[in-house]
CHARMM internal coordinates of N, CA and C (Angstrom, degrees):
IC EDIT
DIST 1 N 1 CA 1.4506
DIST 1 CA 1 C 1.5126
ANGL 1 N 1 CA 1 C 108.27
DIST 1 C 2 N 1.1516
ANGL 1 CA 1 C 2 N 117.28
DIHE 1 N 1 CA 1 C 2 N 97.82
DIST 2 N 2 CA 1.7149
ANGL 1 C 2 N 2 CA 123.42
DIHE 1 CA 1 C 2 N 2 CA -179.72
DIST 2 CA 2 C 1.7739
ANGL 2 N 2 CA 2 C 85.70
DIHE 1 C 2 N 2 CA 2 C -80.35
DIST 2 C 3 N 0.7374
ANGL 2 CA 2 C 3 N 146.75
DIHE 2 N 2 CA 2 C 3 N -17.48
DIST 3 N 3 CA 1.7895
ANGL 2 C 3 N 3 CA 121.71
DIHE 2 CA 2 C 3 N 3 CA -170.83
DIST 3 CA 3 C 1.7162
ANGL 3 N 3 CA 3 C 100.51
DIHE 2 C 3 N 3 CA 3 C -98.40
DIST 3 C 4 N 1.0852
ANGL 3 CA 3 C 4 N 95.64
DIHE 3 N 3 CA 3 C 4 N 170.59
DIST 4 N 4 CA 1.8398
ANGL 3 C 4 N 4 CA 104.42
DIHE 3 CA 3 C 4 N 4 CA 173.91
DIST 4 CA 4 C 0.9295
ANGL 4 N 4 CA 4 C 91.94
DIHE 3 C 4 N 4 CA 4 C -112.60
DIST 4 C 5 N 1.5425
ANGL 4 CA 4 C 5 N 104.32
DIHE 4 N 4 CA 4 C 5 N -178.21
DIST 5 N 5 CA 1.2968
ANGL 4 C 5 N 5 CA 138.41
DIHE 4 CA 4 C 5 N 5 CA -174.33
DIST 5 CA 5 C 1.9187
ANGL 5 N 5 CA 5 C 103.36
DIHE 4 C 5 N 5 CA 5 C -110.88
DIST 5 C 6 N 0.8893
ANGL 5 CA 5 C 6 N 124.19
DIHE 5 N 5 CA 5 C 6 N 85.92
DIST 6 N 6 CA 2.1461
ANGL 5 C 6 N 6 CA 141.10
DIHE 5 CA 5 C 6 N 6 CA -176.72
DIST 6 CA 6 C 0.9447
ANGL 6 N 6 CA 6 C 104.21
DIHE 5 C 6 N 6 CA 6 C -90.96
DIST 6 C 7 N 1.1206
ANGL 6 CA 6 C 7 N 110.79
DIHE 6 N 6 CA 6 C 7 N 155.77
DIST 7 N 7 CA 1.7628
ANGL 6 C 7 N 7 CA 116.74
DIHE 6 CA 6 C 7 N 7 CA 157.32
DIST 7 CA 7 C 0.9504
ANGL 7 N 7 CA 7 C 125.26
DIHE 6 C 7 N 7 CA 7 C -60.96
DIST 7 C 8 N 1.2251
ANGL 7 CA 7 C 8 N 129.98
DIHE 7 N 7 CA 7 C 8 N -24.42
DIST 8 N 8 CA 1.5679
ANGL 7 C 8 N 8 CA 132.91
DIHE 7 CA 7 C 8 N 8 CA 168.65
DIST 8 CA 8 C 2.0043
ANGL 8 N 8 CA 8 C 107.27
DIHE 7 C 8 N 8 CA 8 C -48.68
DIST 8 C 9 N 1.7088
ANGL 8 CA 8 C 9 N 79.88
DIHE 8 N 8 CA 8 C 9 N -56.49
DIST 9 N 9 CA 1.7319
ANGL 8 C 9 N 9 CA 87.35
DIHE 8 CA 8 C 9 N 9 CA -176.55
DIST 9 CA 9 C 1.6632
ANGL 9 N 9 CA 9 C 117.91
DIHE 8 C 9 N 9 CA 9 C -59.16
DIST 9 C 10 N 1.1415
ANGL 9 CA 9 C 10 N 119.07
DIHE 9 N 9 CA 9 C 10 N -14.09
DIST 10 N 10 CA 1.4750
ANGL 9 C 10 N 10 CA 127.55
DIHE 9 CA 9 C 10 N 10 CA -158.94
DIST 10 CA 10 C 1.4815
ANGL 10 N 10 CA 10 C 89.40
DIHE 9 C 10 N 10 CA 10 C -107.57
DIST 10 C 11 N 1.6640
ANGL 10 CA 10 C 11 N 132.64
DIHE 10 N 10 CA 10 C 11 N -42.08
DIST 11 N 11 CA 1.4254
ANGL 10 C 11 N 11 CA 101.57
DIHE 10 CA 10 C 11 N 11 CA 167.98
DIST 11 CA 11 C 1.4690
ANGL 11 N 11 CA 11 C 128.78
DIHE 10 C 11 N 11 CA 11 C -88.99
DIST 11 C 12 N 1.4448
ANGL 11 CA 11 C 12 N 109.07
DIHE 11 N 11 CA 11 C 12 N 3.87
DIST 12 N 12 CA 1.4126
ANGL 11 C 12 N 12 CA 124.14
DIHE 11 CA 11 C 12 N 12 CA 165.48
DIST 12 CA 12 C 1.8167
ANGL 12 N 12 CA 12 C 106.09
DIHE 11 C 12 N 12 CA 12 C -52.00
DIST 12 C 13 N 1.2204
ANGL 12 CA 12 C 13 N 95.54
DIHE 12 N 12 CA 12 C 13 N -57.99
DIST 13 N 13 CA 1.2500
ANGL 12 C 13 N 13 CA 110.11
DIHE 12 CA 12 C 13 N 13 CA -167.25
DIST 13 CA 13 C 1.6341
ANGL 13 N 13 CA 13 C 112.03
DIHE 12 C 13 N 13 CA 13 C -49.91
DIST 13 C 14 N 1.5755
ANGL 13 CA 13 C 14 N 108.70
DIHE 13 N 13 CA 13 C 14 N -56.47
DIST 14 N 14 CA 1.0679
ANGL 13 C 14 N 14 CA 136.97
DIHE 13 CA 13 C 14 N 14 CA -162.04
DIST 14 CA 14 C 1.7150
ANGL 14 N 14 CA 14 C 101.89
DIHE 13 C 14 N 14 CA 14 C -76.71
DIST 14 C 15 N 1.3619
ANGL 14 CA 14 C 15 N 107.40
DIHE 14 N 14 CA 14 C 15 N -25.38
DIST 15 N 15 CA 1.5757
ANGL 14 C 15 N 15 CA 111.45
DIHE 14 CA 14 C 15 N 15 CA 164.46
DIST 15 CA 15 C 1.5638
ANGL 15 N 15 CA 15 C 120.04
DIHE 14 C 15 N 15 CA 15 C -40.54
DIST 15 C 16 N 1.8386
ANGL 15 CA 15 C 16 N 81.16
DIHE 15 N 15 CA 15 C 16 N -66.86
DIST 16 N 16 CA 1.3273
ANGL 15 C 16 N 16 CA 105.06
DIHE 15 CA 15 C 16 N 16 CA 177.71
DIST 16 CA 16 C 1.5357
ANGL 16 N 16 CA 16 C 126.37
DIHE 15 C 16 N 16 CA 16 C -38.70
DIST 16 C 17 N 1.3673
ANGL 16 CA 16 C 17 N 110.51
DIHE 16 N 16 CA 16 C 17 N -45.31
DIST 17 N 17 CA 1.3695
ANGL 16 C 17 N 17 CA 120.85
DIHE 16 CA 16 C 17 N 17 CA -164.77
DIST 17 CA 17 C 1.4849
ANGL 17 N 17 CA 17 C 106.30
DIHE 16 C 17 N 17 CA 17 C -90.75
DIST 17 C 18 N 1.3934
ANGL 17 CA 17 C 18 N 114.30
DIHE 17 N 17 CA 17 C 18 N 1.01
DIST 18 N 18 CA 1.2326
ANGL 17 C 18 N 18 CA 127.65
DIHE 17 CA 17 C 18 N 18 CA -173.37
DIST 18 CA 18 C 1.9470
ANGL 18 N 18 CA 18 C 120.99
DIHE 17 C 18 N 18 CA 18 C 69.66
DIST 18 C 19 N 0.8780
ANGL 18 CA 18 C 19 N 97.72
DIHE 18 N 18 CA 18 C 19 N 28.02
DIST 19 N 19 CA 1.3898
ANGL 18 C 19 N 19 CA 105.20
DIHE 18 CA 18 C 19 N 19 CA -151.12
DIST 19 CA 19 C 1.9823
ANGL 19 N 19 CA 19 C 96.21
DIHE 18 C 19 N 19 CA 19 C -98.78
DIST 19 C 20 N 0.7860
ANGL 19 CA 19 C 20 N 120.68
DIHE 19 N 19 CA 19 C 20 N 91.97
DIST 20 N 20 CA 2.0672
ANGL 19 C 20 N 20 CA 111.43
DIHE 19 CA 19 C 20 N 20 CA 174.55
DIST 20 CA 20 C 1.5039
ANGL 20 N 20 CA 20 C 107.07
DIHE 19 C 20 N 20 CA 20 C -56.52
DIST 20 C 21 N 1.3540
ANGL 20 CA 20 C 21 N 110.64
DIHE 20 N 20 CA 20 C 21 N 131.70
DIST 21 N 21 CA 1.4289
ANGL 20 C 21 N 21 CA 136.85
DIHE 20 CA 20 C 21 N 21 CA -176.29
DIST 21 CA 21 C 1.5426
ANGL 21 N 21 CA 21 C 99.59
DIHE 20 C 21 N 21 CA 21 C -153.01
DIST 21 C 22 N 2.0458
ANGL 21 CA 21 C 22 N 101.39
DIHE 21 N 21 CA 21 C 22 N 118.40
DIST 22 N 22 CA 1.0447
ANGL 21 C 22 N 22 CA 130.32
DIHE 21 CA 21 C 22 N 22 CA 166.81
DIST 22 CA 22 C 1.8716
ANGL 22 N 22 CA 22 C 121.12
DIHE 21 C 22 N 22 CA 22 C -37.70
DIST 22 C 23 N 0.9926
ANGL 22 CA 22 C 23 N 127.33
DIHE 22 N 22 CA 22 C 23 N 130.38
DIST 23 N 23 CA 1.7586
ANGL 22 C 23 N 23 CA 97.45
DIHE 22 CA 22 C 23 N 23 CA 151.86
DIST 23 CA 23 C 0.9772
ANGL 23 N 23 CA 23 C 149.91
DIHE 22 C 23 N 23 CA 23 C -39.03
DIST 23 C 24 N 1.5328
ANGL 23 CA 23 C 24 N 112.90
DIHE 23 N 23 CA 23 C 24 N -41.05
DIST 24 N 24 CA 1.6297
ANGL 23 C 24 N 24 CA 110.43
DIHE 23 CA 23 C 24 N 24 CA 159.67
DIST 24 CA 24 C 1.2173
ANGL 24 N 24 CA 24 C 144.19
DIHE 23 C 24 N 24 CA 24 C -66.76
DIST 24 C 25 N 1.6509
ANGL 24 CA 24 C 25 N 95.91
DIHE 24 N 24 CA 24 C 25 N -15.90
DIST 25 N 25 CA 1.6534
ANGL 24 C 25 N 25 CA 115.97
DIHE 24 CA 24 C 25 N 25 CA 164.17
DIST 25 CA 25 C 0.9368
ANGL 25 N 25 CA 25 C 110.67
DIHE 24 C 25 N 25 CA 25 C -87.34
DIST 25 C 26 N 1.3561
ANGL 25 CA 25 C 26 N 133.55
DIHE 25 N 25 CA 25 C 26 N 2.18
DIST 26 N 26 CA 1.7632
ANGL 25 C 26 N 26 CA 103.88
DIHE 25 CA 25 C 26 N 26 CA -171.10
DIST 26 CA 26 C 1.6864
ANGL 26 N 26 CA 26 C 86.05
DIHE 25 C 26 N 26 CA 26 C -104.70
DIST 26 C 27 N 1.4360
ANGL 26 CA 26 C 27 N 103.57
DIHE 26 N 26 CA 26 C 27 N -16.13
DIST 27 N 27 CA 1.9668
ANGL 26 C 27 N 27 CA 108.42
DIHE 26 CA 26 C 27 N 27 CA -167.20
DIST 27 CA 27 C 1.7055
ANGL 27 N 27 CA 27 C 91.62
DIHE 26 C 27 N 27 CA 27 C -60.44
DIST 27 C 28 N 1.8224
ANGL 27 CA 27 C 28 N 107.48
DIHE 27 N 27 CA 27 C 28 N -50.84
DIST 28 N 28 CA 1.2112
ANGL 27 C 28 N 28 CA 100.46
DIHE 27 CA 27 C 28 N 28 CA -173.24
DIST 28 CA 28 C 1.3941
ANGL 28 N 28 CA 28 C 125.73
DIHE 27 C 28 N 28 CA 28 C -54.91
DIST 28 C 29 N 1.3814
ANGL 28 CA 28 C 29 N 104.68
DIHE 28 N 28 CA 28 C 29 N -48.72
DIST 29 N 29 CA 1.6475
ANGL 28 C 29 N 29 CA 98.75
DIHE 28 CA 28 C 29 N 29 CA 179.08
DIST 29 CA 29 C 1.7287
ANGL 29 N 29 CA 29 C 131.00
DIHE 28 C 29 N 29 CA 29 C -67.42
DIST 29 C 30 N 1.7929
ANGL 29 CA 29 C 30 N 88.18
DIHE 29 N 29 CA 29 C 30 N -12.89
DIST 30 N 30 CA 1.8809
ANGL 29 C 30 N 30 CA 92.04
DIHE 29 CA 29 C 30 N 30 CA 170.23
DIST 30 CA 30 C 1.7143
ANGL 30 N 30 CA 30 C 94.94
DIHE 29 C 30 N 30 CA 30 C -67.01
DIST 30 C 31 N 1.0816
ANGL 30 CA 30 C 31 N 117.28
DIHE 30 N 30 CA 30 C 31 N -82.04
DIST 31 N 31 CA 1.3415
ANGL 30 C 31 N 31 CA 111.62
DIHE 30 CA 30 C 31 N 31 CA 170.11
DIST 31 CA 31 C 1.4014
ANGL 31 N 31 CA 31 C 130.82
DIHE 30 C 31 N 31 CA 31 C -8.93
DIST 31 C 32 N 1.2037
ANGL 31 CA 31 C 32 N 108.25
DIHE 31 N 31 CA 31 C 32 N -57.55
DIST 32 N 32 CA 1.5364
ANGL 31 C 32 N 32 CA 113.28
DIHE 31 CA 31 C 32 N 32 CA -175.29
DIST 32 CA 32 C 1.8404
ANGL 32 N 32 CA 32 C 98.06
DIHE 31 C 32 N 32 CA 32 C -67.07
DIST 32 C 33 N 0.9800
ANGL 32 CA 32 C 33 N 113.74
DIHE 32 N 32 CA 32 C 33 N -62.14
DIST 33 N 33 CA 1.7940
ANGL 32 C 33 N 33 CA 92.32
DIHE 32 CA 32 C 33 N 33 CA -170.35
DIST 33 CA 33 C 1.2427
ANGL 33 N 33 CA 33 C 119.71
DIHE 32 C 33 N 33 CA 33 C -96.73
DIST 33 C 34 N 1.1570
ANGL 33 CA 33 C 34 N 126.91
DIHE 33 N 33 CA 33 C 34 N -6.90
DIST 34 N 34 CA 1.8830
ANGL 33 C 34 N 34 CA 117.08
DIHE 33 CA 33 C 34 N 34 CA 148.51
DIST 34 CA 34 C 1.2020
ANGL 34 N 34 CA 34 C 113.05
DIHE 33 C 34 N 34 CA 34 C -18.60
DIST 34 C 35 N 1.0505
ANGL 34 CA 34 C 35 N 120.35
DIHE 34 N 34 CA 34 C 35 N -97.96
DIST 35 N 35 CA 1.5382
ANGL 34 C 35 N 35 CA 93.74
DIHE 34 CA 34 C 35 N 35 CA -161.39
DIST 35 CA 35 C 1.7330
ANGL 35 N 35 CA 35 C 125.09
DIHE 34 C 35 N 35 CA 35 C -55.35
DIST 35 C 36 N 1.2538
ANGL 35 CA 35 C 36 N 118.84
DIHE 35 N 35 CA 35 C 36 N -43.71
DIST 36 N 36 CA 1.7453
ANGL 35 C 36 N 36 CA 103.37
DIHE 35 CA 35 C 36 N 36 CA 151.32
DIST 36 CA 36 C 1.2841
ANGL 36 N 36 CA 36 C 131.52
DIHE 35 C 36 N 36 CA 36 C -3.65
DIST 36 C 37 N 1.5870
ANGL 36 CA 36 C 37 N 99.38
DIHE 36 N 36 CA 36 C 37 N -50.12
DIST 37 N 37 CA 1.6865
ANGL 36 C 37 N 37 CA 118.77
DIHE 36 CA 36 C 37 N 37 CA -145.25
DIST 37 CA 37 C 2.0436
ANGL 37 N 37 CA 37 C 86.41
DIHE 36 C 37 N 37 CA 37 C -96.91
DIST 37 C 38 N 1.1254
ANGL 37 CA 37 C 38 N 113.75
DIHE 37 N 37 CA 37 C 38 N -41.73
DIST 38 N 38 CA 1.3121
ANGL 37 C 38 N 38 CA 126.29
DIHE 37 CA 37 C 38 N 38 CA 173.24
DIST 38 CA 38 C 1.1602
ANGL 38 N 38 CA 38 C 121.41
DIHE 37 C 38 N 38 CA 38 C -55.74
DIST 38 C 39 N 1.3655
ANGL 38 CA 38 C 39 N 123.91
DIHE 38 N 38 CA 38 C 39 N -35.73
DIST 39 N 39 CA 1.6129
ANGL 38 C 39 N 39 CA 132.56
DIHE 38 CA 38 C 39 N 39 CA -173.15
DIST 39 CA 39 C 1.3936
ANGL 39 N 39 CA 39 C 111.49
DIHE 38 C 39 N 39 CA 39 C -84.77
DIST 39 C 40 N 1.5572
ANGL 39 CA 39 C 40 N 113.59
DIHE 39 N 39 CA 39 C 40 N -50.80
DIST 40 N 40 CA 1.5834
ANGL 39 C 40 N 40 CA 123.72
DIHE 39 CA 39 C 40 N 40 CA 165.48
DIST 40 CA 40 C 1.5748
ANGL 40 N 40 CA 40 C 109.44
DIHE 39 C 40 N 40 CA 40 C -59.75
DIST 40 C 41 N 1.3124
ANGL 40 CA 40 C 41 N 140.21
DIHE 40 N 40 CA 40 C 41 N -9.53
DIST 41 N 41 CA 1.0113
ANGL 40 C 41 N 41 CA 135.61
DIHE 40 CA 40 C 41 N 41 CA 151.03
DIST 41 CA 41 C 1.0198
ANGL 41 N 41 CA 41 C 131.45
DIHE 40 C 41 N 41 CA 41 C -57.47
DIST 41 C 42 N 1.6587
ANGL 41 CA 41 C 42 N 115.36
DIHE 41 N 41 CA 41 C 42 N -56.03
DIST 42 N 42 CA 1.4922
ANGL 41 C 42 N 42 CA 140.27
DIHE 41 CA 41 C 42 N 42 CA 159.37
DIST 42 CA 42 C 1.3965
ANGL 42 N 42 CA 42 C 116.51
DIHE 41 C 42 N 42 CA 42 C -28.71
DIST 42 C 43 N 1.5996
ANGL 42 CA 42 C 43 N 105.62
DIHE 42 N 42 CA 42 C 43 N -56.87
DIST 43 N 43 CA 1.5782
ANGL 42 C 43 N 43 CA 117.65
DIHE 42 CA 42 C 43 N 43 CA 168.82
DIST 43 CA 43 C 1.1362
ANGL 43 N 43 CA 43 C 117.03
DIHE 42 C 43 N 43 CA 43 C -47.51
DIST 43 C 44 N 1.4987
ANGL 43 CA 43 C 44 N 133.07
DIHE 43 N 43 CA 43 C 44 N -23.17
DIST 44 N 44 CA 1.5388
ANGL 43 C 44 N 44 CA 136.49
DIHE 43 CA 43 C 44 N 44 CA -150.83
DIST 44 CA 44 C 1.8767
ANGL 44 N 44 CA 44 C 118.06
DIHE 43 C 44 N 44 CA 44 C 22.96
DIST 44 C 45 N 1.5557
ANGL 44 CA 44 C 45 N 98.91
DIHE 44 N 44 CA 44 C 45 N 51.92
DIST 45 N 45 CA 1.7592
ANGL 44 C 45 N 45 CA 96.96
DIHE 44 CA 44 C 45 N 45 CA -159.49
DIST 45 CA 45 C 1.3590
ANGL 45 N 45 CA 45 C 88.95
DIHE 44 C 45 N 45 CA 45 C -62.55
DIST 45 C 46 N 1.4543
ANGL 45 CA 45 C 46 N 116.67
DIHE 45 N 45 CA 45 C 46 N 174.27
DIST 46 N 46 CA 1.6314
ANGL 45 C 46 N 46 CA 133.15
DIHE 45 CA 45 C 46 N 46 CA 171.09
DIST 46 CA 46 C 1.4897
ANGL 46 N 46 CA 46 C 89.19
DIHE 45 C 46 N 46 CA 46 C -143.28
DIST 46 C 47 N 1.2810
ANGL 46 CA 46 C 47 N 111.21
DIHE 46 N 46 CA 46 C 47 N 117.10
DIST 47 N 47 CA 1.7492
ANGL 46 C 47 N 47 CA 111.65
DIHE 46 CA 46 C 47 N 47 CA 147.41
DIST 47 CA 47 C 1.9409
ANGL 47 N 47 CA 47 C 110.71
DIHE 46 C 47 N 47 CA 47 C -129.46
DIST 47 C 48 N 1.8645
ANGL 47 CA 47 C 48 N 82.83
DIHE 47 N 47 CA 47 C 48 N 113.37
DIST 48 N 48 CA 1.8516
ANGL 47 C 48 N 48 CA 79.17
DIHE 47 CA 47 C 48 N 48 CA 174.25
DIST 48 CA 48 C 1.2029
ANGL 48 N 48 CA 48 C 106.46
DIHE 47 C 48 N 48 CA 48 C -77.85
DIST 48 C 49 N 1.0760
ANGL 48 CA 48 C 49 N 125.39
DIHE 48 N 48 CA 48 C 49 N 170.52
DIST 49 N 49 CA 1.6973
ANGL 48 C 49 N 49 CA 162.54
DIHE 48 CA 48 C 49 N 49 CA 145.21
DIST 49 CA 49 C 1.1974
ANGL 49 N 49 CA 49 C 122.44
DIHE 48 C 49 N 49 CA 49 C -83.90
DIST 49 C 50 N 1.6489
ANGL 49 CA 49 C 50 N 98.12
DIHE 49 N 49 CA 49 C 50 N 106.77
DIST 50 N 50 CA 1.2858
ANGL 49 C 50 N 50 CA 115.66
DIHE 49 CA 49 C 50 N 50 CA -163.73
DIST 50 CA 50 C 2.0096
ANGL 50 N 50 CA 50 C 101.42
DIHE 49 C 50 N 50 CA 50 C -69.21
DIST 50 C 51 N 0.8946
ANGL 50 CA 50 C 51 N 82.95
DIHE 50 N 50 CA 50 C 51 N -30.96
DIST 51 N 51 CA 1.7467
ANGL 50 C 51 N 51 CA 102.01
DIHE 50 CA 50 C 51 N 51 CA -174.93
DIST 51 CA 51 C 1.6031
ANGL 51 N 51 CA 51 C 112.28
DIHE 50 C 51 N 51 CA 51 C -122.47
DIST 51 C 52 N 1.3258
ANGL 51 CA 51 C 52 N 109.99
DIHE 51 N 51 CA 51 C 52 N 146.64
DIST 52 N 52 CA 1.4030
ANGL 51 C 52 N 52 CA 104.64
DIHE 51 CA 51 C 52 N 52 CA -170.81
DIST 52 CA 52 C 1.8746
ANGL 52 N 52 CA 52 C 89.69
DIHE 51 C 52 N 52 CA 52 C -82.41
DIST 52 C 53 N 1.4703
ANGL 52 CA 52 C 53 N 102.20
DIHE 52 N 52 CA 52 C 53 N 155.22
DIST 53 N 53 CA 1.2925
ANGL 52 C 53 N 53 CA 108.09
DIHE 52 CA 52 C 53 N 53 CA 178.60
DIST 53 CA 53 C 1.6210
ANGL 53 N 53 CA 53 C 121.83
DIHE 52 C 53 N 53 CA 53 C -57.01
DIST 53 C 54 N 1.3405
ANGL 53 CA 53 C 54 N 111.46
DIHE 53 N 53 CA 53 C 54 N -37.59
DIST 54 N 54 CA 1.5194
ANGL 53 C 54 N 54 CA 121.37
DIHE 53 CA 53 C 54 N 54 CA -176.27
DIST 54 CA 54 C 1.3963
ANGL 54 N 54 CA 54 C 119.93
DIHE 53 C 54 N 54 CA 54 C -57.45
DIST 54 C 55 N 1.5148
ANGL 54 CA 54 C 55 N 94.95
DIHE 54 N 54 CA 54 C 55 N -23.46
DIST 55 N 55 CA 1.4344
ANGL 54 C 55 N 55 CA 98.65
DIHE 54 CA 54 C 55 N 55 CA -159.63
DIST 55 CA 55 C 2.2205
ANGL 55 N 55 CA 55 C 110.16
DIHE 54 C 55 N 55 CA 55 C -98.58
DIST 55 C 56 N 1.7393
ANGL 55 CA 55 C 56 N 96.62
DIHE 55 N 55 CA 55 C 56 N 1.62
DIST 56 N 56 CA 1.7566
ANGL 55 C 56 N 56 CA 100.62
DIHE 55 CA 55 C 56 N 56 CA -172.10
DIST 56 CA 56 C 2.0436
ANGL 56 N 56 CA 56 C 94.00
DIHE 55 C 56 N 56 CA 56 C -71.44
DIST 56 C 57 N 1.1239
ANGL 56 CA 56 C 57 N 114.98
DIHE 56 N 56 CA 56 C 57 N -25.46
DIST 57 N 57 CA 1.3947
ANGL 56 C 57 N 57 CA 90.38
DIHE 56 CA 56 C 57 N 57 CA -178.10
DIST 57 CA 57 C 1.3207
ANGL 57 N 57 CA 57 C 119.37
DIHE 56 C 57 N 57 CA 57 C -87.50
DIST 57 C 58 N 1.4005
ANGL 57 CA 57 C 58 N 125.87
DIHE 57 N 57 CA 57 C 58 N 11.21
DIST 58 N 58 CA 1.3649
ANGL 57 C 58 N 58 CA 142.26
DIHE 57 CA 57 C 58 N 58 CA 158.65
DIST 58 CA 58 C 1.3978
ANGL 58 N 58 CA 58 C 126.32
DIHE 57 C 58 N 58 CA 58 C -62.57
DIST 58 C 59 N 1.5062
ANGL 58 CA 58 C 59 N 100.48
DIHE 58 N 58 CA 58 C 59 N -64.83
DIST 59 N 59 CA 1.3720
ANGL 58 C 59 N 59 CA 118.10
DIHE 58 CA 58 C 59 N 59 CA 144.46
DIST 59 CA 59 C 1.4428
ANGL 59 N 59 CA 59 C 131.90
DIHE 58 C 59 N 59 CA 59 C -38.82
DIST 59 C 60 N 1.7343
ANGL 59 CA 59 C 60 N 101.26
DIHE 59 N 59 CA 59 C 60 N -60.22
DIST 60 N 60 CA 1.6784
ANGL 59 C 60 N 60 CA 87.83
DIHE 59 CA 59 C 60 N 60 CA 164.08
DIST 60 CA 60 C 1.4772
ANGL 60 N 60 CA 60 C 137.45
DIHE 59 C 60 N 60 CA 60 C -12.16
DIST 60 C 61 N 2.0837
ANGL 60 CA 60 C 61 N 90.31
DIHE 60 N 60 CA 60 C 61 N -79.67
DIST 61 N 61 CA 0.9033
ANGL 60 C 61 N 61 CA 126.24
DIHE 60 CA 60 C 61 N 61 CA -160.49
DIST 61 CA 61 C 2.0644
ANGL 61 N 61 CA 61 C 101.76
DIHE 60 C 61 N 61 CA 61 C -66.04
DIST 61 C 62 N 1.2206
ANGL 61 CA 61 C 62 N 110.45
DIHE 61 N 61 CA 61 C 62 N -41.24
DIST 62 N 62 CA 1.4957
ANGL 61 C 62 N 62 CA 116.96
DIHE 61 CA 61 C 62 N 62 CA 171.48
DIST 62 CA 62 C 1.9151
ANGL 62 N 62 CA 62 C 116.88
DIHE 61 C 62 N 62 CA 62 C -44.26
DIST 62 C 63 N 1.7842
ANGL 62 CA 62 C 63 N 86.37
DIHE 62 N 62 CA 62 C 63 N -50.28
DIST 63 N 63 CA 1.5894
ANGL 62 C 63 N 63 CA 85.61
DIHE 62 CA 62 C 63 N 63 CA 177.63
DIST 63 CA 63 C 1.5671
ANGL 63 N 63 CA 63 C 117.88
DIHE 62 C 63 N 63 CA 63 C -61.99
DIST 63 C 64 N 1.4937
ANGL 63 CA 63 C 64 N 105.75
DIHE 63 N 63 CA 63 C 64 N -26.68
DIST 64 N 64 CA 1.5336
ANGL 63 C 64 N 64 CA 103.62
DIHE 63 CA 63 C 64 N 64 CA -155.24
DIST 64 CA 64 C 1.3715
ANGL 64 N 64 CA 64 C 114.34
DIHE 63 C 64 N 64 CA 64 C -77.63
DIST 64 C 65 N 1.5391
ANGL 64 CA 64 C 65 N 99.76
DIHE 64 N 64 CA 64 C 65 N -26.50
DIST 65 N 65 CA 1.9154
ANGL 64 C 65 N 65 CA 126.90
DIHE 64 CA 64 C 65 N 65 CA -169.17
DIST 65 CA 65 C 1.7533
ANGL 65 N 65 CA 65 C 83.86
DIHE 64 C 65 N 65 CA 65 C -86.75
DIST 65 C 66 N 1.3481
ANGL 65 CA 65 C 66 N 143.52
DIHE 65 N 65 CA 65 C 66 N -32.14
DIST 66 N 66 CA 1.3085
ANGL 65 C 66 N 66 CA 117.50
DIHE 65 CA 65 C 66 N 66 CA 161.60
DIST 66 CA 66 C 1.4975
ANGL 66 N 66 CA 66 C 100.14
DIHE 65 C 66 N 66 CA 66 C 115.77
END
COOR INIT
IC SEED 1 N 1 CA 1 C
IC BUILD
């Protein structure tokens, strides 16, 4: 991950979700998980998905109906 995690990006996000976030909060929360976001980078983890996510409550619901 060459980009960080900014405040820009954190009210981007928070745009998205419709959600209003101050400036000083979004500074805080860039802050707060940077380095988090930095370390799992480091890891370069990969986990595929055997299944696309959208589709487990399909399944759920398939197993439950029998």
């Amino acid at each position: 991950m060459s980009e960080r995690v900014t405040p820009e990006r954190v009210k981007a996000f928070a745009a998205a979700a419709r959600v209003p976030i101050e400036d000083v909060a979004a500074v805080r929360a860039a802050r707060a998980v940077e380095p988090t976001v930095r370390r799992l980078d480091e890891l370069a983890l990969e986990r595929p998905l055997e299944t696309e996510p959208a589709s487990f409550v399909a399944i759920a619901r398939k197993a439950a109906t029998g």
